[in-house]
C-alpha distance (Angstrom), angle and dihedral (degrees) to the residues before:
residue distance angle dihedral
X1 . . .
X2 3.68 . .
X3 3.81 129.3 .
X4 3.10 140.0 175.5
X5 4.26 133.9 81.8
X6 3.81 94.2 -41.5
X7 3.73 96.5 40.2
X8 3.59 124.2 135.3
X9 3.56 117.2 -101.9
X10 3.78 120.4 -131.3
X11 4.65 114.1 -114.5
X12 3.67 92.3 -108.6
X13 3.73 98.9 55.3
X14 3.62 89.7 33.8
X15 4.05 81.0 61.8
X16 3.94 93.2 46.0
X17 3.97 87.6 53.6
X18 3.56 90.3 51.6
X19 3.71 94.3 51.5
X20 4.14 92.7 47.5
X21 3.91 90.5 61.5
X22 4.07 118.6 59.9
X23 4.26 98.7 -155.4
X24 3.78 129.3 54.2
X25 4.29 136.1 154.9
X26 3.92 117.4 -91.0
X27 3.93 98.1 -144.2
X28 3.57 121.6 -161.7
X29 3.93 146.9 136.5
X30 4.23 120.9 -80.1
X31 3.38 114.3 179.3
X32 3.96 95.4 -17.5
X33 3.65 84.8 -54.4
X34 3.73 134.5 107.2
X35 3.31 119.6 -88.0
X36 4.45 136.4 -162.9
X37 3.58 126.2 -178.0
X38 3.88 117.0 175.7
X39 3.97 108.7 -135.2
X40 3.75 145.3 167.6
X41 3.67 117.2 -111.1
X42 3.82 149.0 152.2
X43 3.79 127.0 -148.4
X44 3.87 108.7 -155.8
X45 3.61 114.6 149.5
X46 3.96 103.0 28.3
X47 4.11 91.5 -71.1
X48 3.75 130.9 81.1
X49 3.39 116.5 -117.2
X50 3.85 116.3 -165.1
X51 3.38 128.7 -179.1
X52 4.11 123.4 -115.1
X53 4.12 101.2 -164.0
X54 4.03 78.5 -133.4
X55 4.06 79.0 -67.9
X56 4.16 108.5 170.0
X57 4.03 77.2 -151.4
X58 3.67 100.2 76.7
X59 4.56 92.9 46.7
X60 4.25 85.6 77.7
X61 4.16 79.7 77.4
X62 3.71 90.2 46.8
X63 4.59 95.0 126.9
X64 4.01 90.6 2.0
X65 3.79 128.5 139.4
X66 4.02 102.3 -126.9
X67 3.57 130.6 171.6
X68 4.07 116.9 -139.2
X69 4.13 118.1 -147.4
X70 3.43 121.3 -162.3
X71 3.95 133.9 158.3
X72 3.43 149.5 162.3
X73 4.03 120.9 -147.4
X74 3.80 124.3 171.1
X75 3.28 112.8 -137.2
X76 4.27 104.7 -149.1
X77 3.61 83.7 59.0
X78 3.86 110.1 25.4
X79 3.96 92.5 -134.0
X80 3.96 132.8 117.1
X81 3.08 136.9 97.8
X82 4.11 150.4 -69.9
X83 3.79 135.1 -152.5
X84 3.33 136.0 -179.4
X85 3.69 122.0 -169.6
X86 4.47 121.8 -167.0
X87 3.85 119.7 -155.4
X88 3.66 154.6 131.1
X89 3.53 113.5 -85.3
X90 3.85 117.4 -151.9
X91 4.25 127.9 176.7
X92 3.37 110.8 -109.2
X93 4.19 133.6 -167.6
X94 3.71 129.1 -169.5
X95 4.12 123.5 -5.6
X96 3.85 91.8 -24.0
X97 4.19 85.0 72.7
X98 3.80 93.2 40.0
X99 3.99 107.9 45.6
X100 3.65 114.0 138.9
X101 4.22 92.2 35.3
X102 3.87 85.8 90.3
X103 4.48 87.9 104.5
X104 3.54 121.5 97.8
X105 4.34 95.4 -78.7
X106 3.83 83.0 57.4
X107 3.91 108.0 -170.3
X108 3.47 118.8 -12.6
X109 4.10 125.6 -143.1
X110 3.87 87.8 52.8
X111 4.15 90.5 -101.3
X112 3.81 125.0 153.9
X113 3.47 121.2 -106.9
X114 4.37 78.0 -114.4
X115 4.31 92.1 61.0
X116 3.61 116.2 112.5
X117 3.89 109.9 -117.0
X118 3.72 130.5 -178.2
X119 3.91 115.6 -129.2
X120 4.14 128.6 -167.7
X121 3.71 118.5 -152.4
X122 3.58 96.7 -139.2
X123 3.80 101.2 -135.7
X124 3.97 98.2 156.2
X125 4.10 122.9 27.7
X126 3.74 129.1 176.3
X127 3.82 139.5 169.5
X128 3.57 148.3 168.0
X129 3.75 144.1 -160.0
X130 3.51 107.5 -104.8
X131 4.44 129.5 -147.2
X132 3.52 109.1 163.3
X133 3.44 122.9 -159.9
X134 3.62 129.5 -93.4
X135 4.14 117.7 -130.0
X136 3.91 113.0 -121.2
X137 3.80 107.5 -89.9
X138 3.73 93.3 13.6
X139 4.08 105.4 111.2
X140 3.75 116.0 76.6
C-alpha cells in the first residue's frame, strides 16, 4: 500500500472527511458536457443528502449517476485533502431523504421533514492526501 502525502485514503475516512466539511461540487453531465454546481450538503448514513430549497432545478438528477467533489486544502501549507464520491441520485420527501439525522444535531439547514432534498447512493468513493506544489519564488 502506498503512504505518504499523496496516498490514497481508505472509503470510510474518505466518508468522515466528507462529513467534517459542510460545502462540496454536485458534478454531472449538461448537454454532454461537464457540469459543477457548488451546494450545501451532509453525508450521514453513507449517502449525501443535499438540500433542494423545493428548487424544480435539482429533479433533472432525479435516477442519475453523479459524482460529488468535495475538499479541504489549507492554504499556508498547500496540503488537505480531496474526495470524490459516484452514485445514483434519487428525490426524496419526508424521513426517507433524512435517515441518519435522528442524533442529537437532528437535521441540519433548518428544513421540514416535508422539503424536497436530493440524496446520492454512494456506490463508488475515493480520496487522496493532497500537497500541491509550490511555484518557484512563491514561499516567503
Amino acid at each position: 500500500m502506498t503512504t505518504g502525502p499523496e496516498a490514497p485514503l481508505a472509503p470510510g475516512r474518505c466518508m468522515a472527511l466528507l462529513r467534517s466539511v459542510p460545502t462540496g461540487r454536485l458534478v454531472y453531465t449538461d448537454r454532454a458536457l461537464p457540469a459543477v454546481h457548488p451546494v450545501t450538503f451532509a453525508a450521514p448514513n453513507g449517502e449525501i443528502v443535499i438540500p433542494t430549497g423545493d428548487d424544480g432545478w435539482f429533479e433533472r438528477f432525479d435516477g442519475r449517476l453523479l459524482a460529488f467533489h468535495a475538499e479541504q486544502l489549507e492554504a499556508p501549507t498547500r496540503s488537505g485533502w480531496s474526495v470524490v464520491a459516484i452514485g445514483r441520485a434519487r428525490l426524496a420527501r419526508g424521513t426517507d431523504g433524512l435517515r441518519g439525522f435522528e442524533g442529537a444535531g437532528g437535521v441540519p439547514w433548518g428544513i421540514g421533514t416535508e422539503d424536497p432534498v436530493l440524496v446520492i447512493d454512494v456506490e463508488h468513493i475515493s480520496g487522496r492526501r493532497a500537497m500541491l506544489p509550490w511555484w518557484p519564488g512563491e514561499r516567503s
